[in-house]
MARGU-928573 format. One record per residue (C-alpha): residue number from 1; x, y, z. Coordinates in steps of 0.001 Angstrom, whole numbers, plus 500000, padded with zeros to 6 digits. Last residue first. Layout:
<atoms>
> num  X  Y  Z
> NUM  X  Y  Z $
...
</atoms>
This chain:
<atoms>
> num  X  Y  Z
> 175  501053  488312  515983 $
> 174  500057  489928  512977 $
> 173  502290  491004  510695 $
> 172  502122  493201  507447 $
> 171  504800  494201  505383 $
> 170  505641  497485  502904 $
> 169  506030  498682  499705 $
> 168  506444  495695  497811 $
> 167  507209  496758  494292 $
> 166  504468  495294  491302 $
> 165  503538  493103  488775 $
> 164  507379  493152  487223 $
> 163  507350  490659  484148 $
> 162  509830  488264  482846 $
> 161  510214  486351  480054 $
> 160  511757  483288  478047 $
> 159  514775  481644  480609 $
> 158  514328  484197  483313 $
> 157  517032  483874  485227 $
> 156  515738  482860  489167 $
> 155  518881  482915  491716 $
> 154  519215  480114  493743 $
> 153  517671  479041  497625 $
> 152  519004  478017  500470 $
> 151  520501  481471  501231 $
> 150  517138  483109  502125 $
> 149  516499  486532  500495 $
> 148  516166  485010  496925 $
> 147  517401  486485  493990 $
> 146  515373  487516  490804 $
> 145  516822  488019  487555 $
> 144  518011  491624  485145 $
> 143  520492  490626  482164 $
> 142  523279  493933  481718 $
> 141  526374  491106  481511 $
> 140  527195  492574  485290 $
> 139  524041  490729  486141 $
> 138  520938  493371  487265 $
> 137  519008  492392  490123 $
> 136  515342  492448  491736 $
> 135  514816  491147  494889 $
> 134  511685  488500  495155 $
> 133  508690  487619  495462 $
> 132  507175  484673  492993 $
> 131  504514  484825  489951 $
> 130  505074  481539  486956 $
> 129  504966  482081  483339 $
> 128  508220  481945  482818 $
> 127  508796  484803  485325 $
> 126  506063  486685  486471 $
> 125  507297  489390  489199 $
> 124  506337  490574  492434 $
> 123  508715  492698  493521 $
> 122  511662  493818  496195 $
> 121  513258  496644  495275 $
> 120  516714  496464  494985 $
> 119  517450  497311  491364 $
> 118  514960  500074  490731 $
> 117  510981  498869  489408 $
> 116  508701  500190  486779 $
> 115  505912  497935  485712 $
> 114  503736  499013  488432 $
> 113  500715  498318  491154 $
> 112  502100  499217  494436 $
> 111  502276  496411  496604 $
> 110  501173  495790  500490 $
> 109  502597  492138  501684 $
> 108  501017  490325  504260 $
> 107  502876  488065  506584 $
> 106  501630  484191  506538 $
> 105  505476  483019  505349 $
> 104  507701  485223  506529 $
> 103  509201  488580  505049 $
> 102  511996  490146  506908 $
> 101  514478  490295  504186 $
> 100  516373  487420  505607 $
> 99  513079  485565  505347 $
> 98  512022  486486  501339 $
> 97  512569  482788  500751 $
> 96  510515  481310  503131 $
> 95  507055  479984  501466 $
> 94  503948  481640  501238 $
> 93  503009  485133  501424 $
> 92  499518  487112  501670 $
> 91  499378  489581  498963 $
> 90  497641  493378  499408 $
> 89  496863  495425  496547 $
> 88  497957  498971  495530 $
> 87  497545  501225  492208 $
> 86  493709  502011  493820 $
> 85  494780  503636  496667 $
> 84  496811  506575  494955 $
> 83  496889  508610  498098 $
> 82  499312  506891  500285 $
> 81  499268  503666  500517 $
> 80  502799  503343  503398 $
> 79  501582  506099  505436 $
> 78  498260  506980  504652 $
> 77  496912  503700  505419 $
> 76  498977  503772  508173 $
> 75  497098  506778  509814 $
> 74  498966  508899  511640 $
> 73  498459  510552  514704 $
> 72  501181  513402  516293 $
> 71  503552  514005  519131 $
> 70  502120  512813  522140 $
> 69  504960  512262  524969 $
> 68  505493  508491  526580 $
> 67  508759  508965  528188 $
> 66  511333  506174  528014 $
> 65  514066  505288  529627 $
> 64  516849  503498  528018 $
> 63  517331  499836  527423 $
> 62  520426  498377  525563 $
> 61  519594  497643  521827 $
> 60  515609  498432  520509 $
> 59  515616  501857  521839 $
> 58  511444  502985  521601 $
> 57  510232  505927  519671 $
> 56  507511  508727  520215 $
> 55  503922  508793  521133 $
> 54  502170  508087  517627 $
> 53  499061  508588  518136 $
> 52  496745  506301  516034 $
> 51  494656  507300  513171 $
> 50  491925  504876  511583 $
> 49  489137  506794  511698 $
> 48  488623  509090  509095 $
> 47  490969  506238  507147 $
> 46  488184  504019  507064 $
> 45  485726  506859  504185 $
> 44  488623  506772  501804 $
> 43  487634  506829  498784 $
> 42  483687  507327  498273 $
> 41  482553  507977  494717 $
> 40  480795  510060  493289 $
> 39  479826  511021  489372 $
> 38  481052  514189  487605 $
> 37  481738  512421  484203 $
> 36  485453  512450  484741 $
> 35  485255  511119  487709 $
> 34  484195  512950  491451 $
> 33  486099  511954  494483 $
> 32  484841  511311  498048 $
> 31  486616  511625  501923 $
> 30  489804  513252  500458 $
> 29  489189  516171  502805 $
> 28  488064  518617  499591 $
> 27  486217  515911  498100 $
> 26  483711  515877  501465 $
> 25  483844  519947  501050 $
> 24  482405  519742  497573 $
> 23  480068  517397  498810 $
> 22  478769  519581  501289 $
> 21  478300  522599  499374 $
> 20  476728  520757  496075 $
> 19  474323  519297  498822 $
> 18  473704  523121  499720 $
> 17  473482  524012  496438 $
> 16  470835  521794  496112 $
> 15  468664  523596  498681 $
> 14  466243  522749  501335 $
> 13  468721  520562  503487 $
> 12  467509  517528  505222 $
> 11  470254  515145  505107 $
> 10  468653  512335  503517 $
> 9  466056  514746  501774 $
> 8  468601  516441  499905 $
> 7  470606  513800  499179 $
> 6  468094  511818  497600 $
> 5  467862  515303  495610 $
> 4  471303  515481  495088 $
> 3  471812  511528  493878 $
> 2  472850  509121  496141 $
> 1  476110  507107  495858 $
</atoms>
């Protein structure tokens, strides 16, 4: 990022407290963020324009009318990200055993950087050395594996270790 008085000059203003002003403001709307040592640093400069309306909801049994109305925007960013952008990454998927959980091969997955994960939650996860998607489970005799959400396929027990990479937090499809 420019300094204040490149700032000054870019945008014209005769004062450094106006720059001080402005960028105060620009961390105010989540736009930049200042570390620990006071330097800048954009954050989320694509989501200032990356809201769509959202116009209401559509029956997805027997078919009802339907009304567009305007109720809102949102970005999606926002919605499944949410403010700690930097403890999420985005996986493209291979293979088919996360299927009956919605999840097919070529669909992106969005996942929240973490070691922490709830029985259920679907994660990446290292085990034996090797990464893979899948549920998380506890056995009844306390052990925690992996299970598949495609039938044709076992459960993983970790025979040495196990590590939880992340929890998928939501899926992206392109058609």
């Amino acid at each position: 990022m420019p300094g204040y008085q490149e700032m000054m000059s870019l945008f014209k203003f005769k004062s450094k407290n106006s720059v001080y002003k402005l960028l105060n403001k620009l961390i105010e709307h989540g736009v930049i963020e200042k570390d620990s040592q006071g330097r800048i640093s954009p954050t989320n400069l694509y989501n200032l324009y990356s809201e769509l309306r959202v116009l209401g909801s559509i029956q997805a049994g027997f078919p009802t009318h339907a009304e567009e109305e305007f109720s809102n925007t949102m970005s999606l960013d926002e919605y499944v990200v949410g403010r700690n952008r930097k403890a999420h990454y985005i996986l493209t998927v291979s293979g088919d055993s996360m299927i009956e959980a919605g999840i097919q091969e070529g669909d992106l997955v969005i996942v929240e950087k973490t070691e922490q994960a709830k029985i259920g939650d679907i994660v990446v996860a290292c085990v034996d050395e090797d990464w893979t998607l899948k549920y998380l489970r506890k056995s009844k005799s306390g052990d925690y594996y992996l299970e598949a959400a495609n039938s044709n396929y076992e459960d993983i027990h970790p025979i040495s270790s196990m590590t939880i990479g992340g929890v998928v937090k939501g899926v992206i499809r392109k058609y």
